[in-house]
C-alpha positions as CSV (number, residue, x, y, z in Angstrom):
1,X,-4.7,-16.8,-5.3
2,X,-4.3,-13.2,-4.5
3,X,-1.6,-12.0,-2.6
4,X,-1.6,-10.7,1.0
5,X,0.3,-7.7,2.8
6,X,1.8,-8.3,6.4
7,X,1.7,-5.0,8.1
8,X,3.5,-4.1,11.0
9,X,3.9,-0.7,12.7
10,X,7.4,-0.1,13.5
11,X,7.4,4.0,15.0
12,X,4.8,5.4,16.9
13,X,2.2,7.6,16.1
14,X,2.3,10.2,19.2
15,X,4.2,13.0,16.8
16,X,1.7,11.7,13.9
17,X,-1.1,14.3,12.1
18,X,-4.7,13.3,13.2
19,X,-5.3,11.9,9.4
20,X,-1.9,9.7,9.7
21,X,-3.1,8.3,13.1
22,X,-7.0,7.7,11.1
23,X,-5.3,5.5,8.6
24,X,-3.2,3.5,11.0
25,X,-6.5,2.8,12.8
26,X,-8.7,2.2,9.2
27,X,-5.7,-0.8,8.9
28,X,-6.1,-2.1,11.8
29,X,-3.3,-0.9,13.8
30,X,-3.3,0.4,17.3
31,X,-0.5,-0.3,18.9
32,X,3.7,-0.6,18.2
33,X,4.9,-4.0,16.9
34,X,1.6,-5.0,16.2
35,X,1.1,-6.8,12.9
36,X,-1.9,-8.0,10.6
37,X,-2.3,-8.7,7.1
38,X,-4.7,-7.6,4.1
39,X,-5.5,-8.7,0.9
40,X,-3.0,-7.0,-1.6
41,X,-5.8,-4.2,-2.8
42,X,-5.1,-0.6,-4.4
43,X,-6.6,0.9,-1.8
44,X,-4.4,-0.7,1.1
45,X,-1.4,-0.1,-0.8
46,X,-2.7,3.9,-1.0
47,X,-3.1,3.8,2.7
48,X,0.1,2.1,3.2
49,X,2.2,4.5,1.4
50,X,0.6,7.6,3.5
51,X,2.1,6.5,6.4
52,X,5.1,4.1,5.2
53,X,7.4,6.1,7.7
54,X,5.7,4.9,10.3
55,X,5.3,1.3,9.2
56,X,6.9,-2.0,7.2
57,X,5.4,-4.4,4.9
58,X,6.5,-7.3,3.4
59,X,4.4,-9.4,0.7
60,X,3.4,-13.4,1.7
């Protein structure tokens, strides 16, 4: 069974680049606190790590 990400965005975007504030959006994420979940892919875990200052993950 593949693994899945829980995503949650723990700082706010306001002070953010405009690319940082693209890939919180391409995940799903829109607002502080809020949390949702995706398969464990390379390509999540790249998006992840561009903006891991402004969010937490833990693995399910």
């Amino acid at each position: 069974m593949a693994k899945r990400l829980k995503i949650t965005q723990v700082r706010s975007s306001n002070d953010s680049i405009q690319k940082q504030k693209r890939t919180l959006q391409a995940l799903g994420l829109r607002k502080m606190h809020q949390t949702v979940t995706h398969k464990d892919t390379p390509q999540i875990r790249g998006m992840i790590s561009k903006v891991r200052h402004l969010v937490e993950m833990e693995e399910e």
